[in-house]
N, C-alpha and C positions, 0 to 999 in steps of 0.2 A: 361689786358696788351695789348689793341690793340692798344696806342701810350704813346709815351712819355708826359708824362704831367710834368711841372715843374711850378711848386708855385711860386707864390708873395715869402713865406718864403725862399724858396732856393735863388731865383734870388736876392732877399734882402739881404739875409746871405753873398751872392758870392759876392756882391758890398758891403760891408762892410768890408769883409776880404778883397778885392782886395784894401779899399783905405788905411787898416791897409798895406798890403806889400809895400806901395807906398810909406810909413811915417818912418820919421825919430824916433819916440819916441809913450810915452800910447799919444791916442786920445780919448776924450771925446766920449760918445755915440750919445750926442748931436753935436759934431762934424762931426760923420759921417754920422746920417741921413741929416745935411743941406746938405753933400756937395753931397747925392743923391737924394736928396728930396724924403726921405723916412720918415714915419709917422713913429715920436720917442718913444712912448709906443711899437709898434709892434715890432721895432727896438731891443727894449732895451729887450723882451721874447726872440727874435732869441738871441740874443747875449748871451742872460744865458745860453741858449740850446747849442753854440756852446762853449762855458765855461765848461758846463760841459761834452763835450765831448774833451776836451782838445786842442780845435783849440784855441781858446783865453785865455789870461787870464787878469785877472781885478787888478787893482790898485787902490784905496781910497786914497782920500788925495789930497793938492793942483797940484801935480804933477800927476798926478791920470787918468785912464782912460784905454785903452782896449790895446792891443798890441797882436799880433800873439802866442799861444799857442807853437809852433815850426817854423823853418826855411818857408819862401814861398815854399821852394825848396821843403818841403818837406809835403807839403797839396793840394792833388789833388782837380779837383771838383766832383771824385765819394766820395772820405772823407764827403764835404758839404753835399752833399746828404743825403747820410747814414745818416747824424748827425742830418738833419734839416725833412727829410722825409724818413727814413724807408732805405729795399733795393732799389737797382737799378731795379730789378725788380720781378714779384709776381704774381703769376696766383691762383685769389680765395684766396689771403692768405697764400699762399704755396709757398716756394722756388720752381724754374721751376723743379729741379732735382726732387722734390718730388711725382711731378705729376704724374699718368698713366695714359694710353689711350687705347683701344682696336677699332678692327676691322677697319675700314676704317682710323680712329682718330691715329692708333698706331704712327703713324712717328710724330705728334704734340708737345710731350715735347722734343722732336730734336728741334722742326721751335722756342720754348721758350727758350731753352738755348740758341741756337746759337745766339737769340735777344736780351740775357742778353751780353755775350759774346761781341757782339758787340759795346754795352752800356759800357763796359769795357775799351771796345780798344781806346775808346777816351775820356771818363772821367776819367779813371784811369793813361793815358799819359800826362794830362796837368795839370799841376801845378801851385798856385797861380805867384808865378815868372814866369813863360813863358808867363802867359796873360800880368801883369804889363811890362815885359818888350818887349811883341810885339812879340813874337817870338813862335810860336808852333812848336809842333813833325812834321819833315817832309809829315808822312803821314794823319795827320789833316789838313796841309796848304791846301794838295793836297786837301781833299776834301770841305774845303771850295772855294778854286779857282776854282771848278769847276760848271759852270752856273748853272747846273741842280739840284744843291744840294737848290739852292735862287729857287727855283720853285715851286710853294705852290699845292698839289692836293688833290680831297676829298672835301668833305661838307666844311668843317672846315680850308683846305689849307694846312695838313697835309701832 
């Protein structure tokens, strides 16, 4: 857990749900990878996967196709996560509370929860509706509008 990594599969998931909140009725699968240009086998596994965790659900038939399992209002992007990859976060495997430390290390499953915690405070605040409609929680705008947050540091830009 020394950074956030987020998947093709999450980021796939999240643009397919987002173009499902944006739509009036079911959309084909094939519908929503054209309109992300996203490859529609890998497309159509996340979509089962979030099917079966109850964000989607599926329709057969001429009328047929994918539609939001519940309200936007009410599918954050820690929900996708969860659904598409596991916890939000995991040290070795292990929920951070699980963890122990001794000697010098003791205060360490502090520095993981608080880093799970965190991960919370803004995937768990924003919901498919606040992205479709432009609008996030107060204190997400805030940290996007702020320069330092676009500033990439680390090997990696991290």
């Amino acid at each position: 857990m020394l950074g956030v990594h987020i998947p093709a599969k999450v980021d796939y998931g999240m643009r397919a749900l987002l173009e499902l909140a944006g739509s009036d009725g079911p959309v084909t699968g094939e519908s929503l990878a054209r309109a992300q240009g996203l490859p529609a086998k890998f497309l159509a596994a996340i979509l089962n996967d979030l099917r079966r965790a109850g964000l989607v659900q599926s329709q057969r038939g001429l009328d047929g196709g994918y539609r939001l399992g519940r309200q936007a209002s009410a599918i954050t992007a820690a929900d996708v996560m969860r659904a598409l990859d596991g916890p939000l976060a995991e040290v070795r495997g292990q929920r951070p509370e699980m963890t122990a430390y001794e000697g010098a290390a003791a205060r360490l499953q502090d520095l993981w929860v608080a880093t799970r915690a965190s991960l919370r405070s803004v995937l768990e605040q924003v919901t498919l509706e606040d992205m479709v409609k432009g609008q996030l929680p107060d204190h997400i705008a805030r940290l996007v509008d702020d320069p330092d947050s676009w500033k990439s540091r680390g090997p990696l830009g991290a």
